[in-house]
Legacy VTK file of the C-alpha trace (Angstrom):
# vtk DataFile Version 3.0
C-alpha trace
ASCII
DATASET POLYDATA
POINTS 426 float
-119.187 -8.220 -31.182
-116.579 -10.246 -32.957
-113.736 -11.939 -30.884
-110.768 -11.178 -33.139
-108.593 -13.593 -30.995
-110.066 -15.940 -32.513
-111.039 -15.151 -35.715
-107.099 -14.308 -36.884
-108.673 -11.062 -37.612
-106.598 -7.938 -36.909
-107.169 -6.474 -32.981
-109.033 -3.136 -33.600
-110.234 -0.343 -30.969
-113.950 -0.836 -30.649
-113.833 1.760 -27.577
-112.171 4.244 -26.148
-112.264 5.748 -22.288
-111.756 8.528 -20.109
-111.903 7.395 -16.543
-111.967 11.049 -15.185
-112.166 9.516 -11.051
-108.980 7.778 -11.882
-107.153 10.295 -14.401
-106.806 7.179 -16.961
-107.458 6.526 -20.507
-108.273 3.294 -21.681
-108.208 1.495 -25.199
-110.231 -1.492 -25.350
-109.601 -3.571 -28.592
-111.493 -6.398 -29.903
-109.506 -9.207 -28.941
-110.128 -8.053 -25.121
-107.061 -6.057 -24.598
-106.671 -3.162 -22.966
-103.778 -0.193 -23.379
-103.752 2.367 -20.212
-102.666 6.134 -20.386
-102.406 8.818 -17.418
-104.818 11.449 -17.968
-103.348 14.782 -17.892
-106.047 17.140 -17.787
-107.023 17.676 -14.564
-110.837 17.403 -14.487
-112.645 20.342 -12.793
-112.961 19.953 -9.224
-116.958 20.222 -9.018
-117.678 18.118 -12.296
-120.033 15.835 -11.982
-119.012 13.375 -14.762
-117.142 10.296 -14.181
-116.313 8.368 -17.101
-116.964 8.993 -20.858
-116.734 5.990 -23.525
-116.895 6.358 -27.090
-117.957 3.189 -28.345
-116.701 3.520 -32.439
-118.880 0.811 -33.944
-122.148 2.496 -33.017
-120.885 5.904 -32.990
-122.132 6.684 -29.430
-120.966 8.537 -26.387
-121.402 7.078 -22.902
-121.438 9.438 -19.863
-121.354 8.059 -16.290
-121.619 10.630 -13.629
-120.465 10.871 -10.288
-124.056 9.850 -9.102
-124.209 6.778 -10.906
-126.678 8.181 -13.556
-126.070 7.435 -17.633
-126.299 9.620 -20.342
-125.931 8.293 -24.050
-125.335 10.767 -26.876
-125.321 10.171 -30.910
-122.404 11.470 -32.102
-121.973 13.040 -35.684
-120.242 11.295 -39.150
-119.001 12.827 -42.011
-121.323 13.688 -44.241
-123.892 12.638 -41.807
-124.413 15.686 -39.485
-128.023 15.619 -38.726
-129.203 12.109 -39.402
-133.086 12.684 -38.232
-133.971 9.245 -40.369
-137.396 10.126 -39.990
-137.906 10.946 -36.631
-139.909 14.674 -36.155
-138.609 17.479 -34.043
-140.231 18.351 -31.233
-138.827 21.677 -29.163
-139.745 22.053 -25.569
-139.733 25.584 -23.975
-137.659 25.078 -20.536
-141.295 24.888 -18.249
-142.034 21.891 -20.312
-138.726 20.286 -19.989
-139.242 21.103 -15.869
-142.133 18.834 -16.037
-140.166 16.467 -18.196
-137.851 15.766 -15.132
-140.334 15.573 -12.275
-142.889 13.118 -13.472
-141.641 10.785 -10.730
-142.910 13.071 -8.507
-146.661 13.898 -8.464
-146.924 16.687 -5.603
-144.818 18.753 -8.266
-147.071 18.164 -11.021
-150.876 18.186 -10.031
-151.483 18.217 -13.606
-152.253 14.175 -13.970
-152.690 14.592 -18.216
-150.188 16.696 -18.056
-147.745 14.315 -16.062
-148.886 11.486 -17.815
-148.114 13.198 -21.565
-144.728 14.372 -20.356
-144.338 10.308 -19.615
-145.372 9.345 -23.170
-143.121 11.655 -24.654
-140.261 10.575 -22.583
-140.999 6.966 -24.131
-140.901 8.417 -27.307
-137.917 9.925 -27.493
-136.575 7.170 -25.006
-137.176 4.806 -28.295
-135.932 7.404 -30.841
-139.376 7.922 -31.887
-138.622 11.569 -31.948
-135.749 14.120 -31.088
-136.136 16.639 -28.589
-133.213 19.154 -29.173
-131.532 21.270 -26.759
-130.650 24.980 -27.054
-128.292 27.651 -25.963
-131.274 29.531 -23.899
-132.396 25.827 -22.114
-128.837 26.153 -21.103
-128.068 29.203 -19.795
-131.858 29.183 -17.830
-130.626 25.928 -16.359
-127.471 26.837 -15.591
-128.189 29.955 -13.611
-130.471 27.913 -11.416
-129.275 28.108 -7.633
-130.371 25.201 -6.455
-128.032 22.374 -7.063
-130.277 19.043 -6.973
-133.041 20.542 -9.121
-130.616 21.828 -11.590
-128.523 18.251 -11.581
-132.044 16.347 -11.926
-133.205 18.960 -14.714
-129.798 18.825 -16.460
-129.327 14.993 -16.356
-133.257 14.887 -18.004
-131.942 17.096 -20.571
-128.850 15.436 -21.564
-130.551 11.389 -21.764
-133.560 12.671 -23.873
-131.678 15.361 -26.305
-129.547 12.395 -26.528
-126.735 15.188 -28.244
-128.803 16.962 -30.644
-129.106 20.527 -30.449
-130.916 23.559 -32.282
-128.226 25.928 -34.051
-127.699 29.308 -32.402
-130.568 31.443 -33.921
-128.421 34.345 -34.522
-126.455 32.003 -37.020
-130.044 30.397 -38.627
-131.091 34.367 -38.753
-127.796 35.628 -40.298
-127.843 32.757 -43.392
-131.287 33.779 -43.676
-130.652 37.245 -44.483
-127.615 36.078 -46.317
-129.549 34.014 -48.512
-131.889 36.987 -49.080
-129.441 38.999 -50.460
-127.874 36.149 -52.673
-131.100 35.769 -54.328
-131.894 39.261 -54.676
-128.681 40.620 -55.945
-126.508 37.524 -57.275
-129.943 35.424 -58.334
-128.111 32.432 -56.484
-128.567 30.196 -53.616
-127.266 29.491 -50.848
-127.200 25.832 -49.077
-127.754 26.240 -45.433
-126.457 24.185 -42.601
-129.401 21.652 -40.767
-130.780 24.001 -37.969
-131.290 20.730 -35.538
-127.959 18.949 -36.119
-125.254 16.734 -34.145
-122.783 18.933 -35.544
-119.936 20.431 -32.499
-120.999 23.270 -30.980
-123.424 24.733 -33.946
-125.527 25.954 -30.653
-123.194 28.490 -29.329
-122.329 29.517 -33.406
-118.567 29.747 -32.382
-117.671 30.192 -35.939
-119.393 33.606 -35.966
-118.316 34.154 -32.471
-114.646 33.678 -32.849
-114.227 30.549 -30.946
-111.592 28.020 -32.038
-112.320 24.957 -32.563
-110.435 22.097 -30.756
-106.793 21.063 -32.307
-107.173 18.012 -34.411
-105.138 18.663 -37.277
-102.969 15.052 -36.664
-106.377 12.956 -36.643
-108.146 11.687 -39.809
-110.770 14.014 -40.402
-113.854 11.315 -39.486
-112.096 10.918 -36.105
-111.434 14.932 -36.172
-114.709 15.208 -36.444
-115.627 12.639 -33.222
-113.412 14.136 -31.410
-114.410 17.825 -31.302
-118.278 16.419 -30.762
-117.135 14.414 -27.822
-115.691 17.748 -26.442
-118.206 20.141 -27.289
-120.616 18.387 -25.911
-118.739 16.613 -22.533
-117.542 20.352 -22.107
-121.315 21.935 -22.108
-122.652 18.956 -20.249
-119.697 19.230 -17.521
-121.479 23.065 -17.028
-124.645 21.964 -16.754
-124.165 19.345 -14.188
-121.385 21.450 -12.374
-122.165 21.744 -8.953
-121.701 25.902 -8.931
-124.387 27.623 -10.672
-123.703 29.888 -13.718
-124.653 33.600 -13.931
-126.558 34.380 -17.422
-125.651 37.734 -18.678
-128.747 39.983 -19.161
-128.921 43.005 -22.165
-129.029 46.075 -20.186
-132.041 48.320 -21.164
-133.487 45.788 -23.647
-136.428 45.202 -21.012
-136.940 49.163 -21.047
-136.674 49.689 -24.335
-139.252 47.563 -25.813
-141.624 48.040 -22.723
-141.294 52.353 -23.631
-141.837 51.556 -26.925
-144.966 49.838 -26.435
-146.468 52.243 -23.806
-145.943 55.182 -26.505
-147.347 53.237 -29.401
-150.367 52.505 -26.671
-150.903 56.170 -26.416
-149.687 57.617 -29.931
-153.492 57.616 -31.458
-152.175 55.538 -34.468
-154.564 53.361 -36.839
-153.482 49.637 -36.961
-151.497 51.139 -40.573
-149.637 53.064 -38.539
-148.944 51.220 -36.062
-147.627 48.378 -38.233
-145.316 51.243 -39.762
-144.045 52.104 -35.607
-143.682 48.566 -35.520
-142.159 47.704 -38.718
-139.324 50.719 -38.118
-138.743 49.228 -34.317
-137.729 45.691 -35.779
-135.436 47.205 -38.171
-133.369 49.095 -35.693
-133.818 45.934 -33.189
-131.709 43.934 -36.111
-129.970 46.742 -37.526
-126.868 45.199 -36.667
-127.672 41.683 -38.114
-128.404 42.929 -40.948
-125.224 45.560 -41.323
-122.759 42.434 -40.211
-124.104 40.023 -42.669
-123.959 42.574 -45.502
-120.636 43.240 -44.647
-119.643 39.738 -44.245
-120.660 38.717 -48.079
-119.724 41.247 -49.667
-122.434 43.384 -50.339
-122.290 47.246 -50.846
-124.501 49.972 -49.000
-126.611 51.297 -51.904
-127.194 47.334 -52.800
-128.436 46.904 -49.126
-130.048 50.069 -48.797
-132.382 48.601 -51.917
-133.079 45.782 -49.959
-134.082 47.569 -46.847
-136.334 49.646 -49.244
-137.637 47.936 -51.845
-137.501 44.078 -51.177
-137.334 43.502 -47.233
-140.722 43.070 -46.316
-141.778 40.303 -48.765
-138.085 38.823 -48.178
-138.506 38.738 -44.350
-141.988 37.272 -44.444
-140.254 34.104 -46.357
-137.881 33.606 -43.499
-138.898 30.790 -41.247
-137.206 32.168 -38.819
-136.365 36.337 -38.795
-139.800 36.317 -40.350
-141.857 35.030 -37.745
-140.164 36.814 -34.902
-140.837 39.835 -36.911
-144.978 39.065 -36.612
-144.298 38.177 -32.209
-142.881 40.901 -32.038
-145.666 43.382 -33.755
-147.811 41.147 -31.873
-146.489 42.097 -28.353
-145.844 45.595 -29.407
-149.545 46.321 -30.235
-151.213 44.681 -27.156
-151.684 47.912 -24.977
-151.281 45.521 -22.041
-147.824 43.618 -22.330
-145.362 43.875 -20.018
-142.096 43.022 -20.945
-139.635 41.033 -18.782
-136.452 39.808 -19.583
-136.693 35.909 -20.153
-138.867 37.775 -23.158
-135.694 38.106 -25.072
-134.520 34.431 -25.349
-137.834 33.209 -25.234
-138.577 34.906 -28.396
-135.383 34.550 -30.308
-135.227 30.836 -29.388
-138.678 30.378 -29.881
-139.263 31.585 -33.144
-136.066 29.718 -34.229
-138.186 26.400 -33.228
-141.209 27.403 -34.524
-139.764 28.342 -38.110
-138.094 24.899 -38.545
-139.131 22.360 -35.999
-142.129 20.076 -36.349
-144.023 21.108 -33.063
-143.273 23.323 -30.675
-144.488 23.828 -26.851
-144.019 27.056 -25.074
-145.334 29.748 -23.020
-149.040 30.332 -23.028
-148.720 33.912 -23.938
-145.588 33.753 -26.335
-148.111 30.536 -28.189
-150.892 32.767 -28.420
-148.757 35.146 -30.029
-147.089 32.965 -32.401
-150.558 31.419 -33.613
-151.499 34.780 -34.618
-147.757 35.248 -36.474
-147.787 32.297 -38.175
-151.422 32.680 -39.119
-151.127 36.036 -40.658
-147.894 34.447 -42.392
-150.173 31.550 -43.610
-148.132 28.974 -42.237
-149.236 25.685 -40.311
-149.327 26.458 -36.644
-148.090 23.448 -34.503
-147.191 25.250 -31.655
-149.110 24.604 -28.119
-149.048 25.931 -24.750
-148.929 22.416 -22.848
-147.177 18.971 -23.234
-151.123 17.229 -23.329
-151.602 19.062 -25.921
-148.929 17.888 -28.150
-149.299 14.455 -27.594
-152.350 13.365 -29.270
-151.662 15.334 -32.553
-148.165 13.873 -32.474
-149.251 10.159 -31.904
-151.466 10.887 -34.867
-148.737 11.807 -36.693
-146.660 9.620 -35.777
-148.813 6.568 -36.581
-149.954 8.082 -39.904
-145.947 8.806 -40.673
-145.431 4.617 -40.041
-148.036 4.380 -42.573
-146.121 6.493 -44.986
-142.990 5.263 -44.500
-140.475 6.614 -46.605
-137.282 5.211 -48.359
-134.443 5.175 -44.975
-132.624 8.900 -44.845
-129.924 6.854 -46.814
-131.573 6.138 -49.970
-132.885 9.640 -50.423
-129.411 12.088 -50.118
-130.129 15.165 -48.414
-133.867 14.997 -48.525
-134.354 14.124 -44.225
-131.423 16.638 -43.567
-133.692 19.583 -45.665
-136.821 19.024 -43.801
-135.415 21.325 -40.582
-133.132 23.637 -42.940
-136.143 25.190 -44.775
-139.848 24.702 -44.771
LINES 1 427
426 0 1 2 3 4 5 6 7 8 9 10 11 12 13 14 15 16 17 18 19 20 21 22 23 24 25 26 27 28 29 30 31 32 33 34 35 36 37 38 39 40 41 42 43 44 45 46 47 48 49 50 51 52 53 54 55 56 57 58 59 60 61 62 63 64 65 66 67 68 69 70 71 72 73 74 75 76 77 78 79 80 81 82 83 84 85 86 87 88 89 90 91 92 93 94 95 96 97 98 99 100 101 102 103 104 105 106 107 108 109 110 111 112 113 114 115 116 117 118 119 120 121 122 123 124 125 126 127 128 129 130 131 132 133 134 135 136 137 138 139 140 141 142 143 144 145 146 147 148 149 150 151 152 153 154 155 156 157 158 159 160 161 162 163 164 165 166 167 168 169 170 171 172 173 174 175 176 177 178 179 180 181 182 183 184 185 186 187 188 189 190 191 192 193 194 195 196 197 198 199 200 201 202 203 204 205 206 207 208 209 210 211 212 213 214 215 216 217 218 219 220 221 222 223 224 225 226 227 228 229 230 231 232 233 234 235 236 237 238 239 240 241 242 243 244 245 246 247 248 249 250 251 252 253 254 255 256 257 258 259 260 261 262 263 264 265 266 267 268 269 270 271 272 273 274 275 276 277 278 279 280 281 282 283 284 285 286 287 288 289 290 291 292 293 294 295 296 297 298 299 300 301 302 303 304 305 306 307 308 309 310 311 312 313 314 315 316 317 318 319 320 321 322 323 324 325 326 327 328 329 330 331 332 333 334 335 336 337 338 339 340 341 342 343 344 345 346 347 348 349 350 351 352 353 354 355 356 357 358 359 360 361 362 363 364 365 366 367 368 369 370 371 372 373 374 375 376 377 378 379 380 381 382 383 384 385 386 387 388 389 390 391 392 393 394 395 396 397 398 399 400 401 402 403 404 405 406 407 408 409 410 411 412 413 414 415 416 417 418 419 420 421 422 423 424 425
């Protein structure tokens, strides 16, 4: 770093702090100077972070929590809102990122390959070999857990290897698919979507669609606009995670009983597998009946012009969906299988799953949910990178990975857009 107070340069802010223990704010400039402010926000009484530092050359975030741990986070730029440069995406179902945190502790994984994959993709991502994205489900399902040390150790693990990327909320990556359906179909245009692993503030709870406002920031220059409301988007969701009180997660009433009645009458209807693919072809519409109703609405489009859609061009239009598309397949898959029992981490495993699978490079996840998907994505001719266990990731993606530093590309930089597209559509 350059000393300015030497240089005759002009003093600039190369970080800025909020010292939560002692309700401060401090400016550091370059010339070694420091301006102090109260902080008037009262932090909340069981967070567990301490300080946060933006440091503005680098564009990072530095957490310190009360426990003396370190989290580092990449925040986003303008125009730069998902800089991957290169790196693949790997999403972790939240068993896998379990393992992820106790490696130091053998007794809790017997698994030795296991344990010792988890470790090499911890280096991987600890060297920004890779980015391992966090979701809304990983969460909520950490959130809710009662125990407060496993949650802090599984939430810290989460926060230093995600590193501040996140997968958008599916329901948003499912709605601009189904928007972009209709575009084509009906307008013969397209529509650009937003990355679906990004740095962008809060794209994983979709408060845009939600109604949620976004933080005031009107008097700020928009790059700084734009630092600020990722600094609080994510210090606000990490501040839950760590937070010594765990969170309830809201269940849907009935949707457990709904889907297991459904299968247990298909099981006994007497239908061929033609007519069962009809059952299970009307049960998906009226699961995303209302998806599809709101984003007609939304862009315009009338009832008779969605109507046609539902009848004449949904089916080949919902197989090209990377997303809607594949949960479509899981969820004729579970439907048909005369033994599945349904149980309500179903739900977000499925919606969050087939989000991954559609755009991320490899995914790991449940064994049965994987089996399922292999049989989705085969059907729907599409590569299937998905596997049940974290040793079985890591040789295919050191492969990868060494064959990718072989092919090295032209930096993110030189090639506008192109890195950025990789995760927005296959």
């Amino acid at each position: 770093m350059r000393d300015d107070s030497r240089s005759g340069a002009t003093p600039r802010i190369v970080s800025a702090v909020i010292d939560q223990a002692r309700s401060l704010i401090e400016l550091h400039r370059s010339d070694g100077k420091v301006a102090t402010f109260p902080h008037l926000t009262s932090p909340n009484p069981g967070s567990q972070i301490a300080r946060l530092s933006h440091y503005l050359e680098v564009n990072v975030l530095h957490v310190e929590t009360t426990r003396g741990d370190s989290i580092i986070a990449e925040l986003p730029s303008l125009g730069h809102l998902a800089p991957l440069n290169g790196r693949p995406v790997v999403y972790l179902d939240k068993k896998d990122w379990s393992t992820l945190a106790l490696t130091h502790d053998p007794e809790r994984v017997k698994d030795a390959a296991e344990r010792e994959a988890a470790d090499e993709l911890i280096r991987l991502a600890v060297n920004k070999k890779i980015i391992l994205p966090l979701s809304a489900g990983h969460m909520a399902e950490t959130c809710r857990w009662p125990h407060t040390d496993d949650r802090y150790r599984l939430a810290l693990r989460m926060a230093q290897l995600s590193a501040g990327w996140q997968m958008r909320d599916p329901l948003a990556v499912r709605g601009f698919e189904i928007r972009d359906a209709l575009h084509r179909r009906f307008r013969s245009s397209w529509l650009l979507p937003r990355a679906t692993f990004t740095l962008e503030p809060n794209a994983v709870f979709d408060d845009a669609q939600r109604g949620g406002r976004p933080v005031d920031v009107t008097d700020f220059p928009p790059e700084t606009a734009l630092v600020l409301q990722a600094m609080t988007a994510y210090s606000g969701n990490l501040d839950v995670m760590l937070d010594l009180e765990a969170t309830a997660m809201n269940d849907v009433p009935g949707w457990v009983d709904w889907n297991q009645q459904f299968t247990r009458w298909l099981k006994t209807s007497g239908r061929d597998a033609q007519q069962r693919r009809q059952s299970t072809e009307g049960f998906f519409i009226a699961d995303v009946r209302r998806e599809l109703a709101k984003e007609a609405i939304l862009s315009g489009f009338t009832t008779d012009e969605l109507a046609e859609w539902l009848r004449e061009h949904r089916r080949p239009d919902v197989a090209d969906m990377p997303c809607l598309g594949l949960f479509r397949e899981v969820l004729h898959e579970k439907t048909v299988n005369p033994e599945s029992e349904w149980k309500i981490n179903d739900l977000t495993d499925m919606i969050y799953l087939t989000c991954a699978a559609g755009y991320a490079d490899y995914d790991v996840g449940e064994r049965s949910l994987v089996a399922q998907m292999r049989q989705a994505l085969k059907r729907l001719g599409r590569p299937a990178k998905v596997y049940r266990r974290i040793k079985d990731l890591v040789p295919v993606l050191e492969r990868d990975l060494e064959k990718l530093a072989q092919d090295r590309v032209p930096p993110a930089d030189a090639c506008p857009g192109t890195d950025q597209d990789r995760h927005r559509r296959p």
